[in-house]
C-alpha positions as CSV (number, residue, x, y, z in Angstrom):
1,X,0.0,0.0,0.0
2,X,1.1,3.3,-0.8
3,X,1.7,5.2,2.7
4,X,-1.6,6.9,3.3
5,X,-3.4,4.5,1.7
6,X,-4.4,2.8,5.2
7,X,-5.1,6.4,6.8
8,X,-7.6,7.0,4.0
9,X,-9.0,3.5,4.7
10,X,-10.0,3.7,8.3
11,X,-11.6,7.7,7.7
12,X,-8.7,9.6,8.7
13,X,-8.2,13.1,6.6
14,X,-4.0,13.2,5.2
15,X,-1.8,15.6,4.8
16,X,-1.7,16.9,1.5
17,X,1.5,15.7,0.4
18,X,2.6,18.5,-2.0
19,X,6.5,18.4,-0.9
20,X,9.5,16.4,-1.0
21,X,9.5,12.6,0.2
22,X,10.8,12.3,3.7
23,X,9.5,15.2,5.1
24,X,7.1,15.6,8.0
25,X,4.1,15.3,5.5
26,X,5.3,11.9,5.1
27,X,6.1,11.2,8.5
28,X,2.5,12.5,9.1
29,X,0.7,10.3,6.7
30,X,2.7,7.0,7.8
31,X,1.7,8.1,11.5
32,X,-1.6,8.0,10.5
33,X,-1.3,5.0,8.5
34,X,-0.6,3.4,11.7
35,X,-3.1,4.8,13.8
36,X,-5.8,3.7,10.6
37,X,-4.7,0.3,11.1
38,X,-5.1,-0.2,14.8
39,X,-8.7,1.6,14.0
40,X,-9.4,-1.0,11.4
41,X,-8.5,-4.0,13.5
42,X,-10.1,-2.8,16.3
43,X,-12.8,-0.7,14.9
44,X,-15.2,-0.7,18.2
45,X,-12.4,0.8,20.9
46,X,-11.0,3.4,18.6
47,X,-12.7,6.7,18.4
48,X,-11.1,9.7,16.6
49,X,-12.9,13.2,17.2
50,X,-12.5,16.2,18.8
51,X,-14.4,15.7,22.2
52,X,-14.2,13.1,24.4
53,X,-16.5,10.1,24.1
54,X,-19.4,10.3,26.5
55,X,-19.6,6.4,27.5
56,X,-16.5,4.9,27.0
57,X,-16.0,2.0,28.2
58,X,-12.7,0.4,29.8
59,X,-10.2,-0.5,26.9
60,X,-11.2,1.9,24.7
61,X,-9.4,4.9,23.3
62,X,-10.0,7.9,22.0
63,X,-7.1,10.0,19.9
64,X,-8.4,13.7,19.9
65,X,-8.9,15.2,16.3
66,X,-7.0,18.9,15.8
């Protein structure tokens, strides 16, 4: 997969990607790639948004949107 690919996959917005290779929109994207593929493996306990959830439950997490 290209790196993003897996980001785009589990609903996560990328990083443009205008610039050079190697820089930190890359380094962002492959970040998120990995965060998209916990989300995608465990697609009940991951919750991406800007506020907390309301009812979360013990194992899940939440990774706050900016």
């Amino acid at each position: 997969m290209a790196i993003g690919d897996t980001a785009a996959a589990a609903g996560l917005p990328l990083v443009s990607g205008t610039v050079q290779a190697n820089t930190i929109d890359t380094i962002e994207n492959q970040t998120r790639d990995m965060v998209g593929q916990i989300m995608l493996n465990n697609p009940k306990k991951i919750t991406v948004s800007p506020t907390a959830p309301a009812s979360p439950n013990v194992g899940d997490v939440w990774i706050k949107q900016v």
